[in-house]
N, C-alpha and C positions, 0 to 999 in steps of 0.2 A: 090896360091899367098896369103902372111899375108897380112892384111889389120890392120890399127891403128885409131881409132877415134880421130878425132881432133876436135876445138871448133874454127866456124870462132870468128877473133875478131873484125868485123863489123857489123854482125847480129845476131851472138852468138847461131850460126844453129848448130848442128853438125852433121857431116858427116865423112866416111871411107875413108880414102888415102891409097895408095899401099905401103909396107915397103921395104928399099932394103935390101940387103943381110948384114948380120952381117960385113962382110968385106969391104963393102961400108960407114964404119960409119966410125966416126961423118960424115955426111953431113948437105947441106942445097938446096933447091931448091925453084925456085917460085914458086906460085902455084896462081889460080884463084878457089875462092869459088866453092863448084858446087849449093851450094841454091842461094847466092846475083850476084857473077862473081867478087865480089871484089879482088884485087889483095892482097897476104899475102907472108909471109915465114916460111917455113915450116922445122924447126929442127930438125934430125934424131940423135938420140942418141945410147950410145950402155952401160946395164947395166947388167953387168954377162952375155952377150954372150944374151941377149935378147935386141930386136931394139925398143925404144918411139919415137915416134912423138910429138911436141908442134908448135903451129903457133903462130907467130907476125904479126900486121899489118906489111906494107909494108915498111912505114916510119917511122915505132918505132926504 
């Protein structure tokens, strides 16, 4: 499984999220910090056939 670091943006911890498959992009999913538990959303992009992650707060 890839895994992608993201940057929560409430306590600006970062941590590993799981990637989905290149054919599953763009996506978006909730997510819960795993350091604070704040809630966010988490961006799955797709650039040349390789998957990035970026989070937004929840309410941005």
């Amino acid at each position: 499984m890839n895994t992608y670091p993201v940057t929560c943006p409430t306590c600006f911890e970062e941590f590993e999220v799981p990637l989905p498959a290149v054919t599953e992009t763009p996506s978006e999913v909730d997510y819960d910090c795993e350091i604070c538990c704040r809630p966010m959303r988490i961006f799955f992009e797709n650039e040349w056939d390789e998957v990035t992650a970026s989070a937004v707060g929840i309410h941005d």
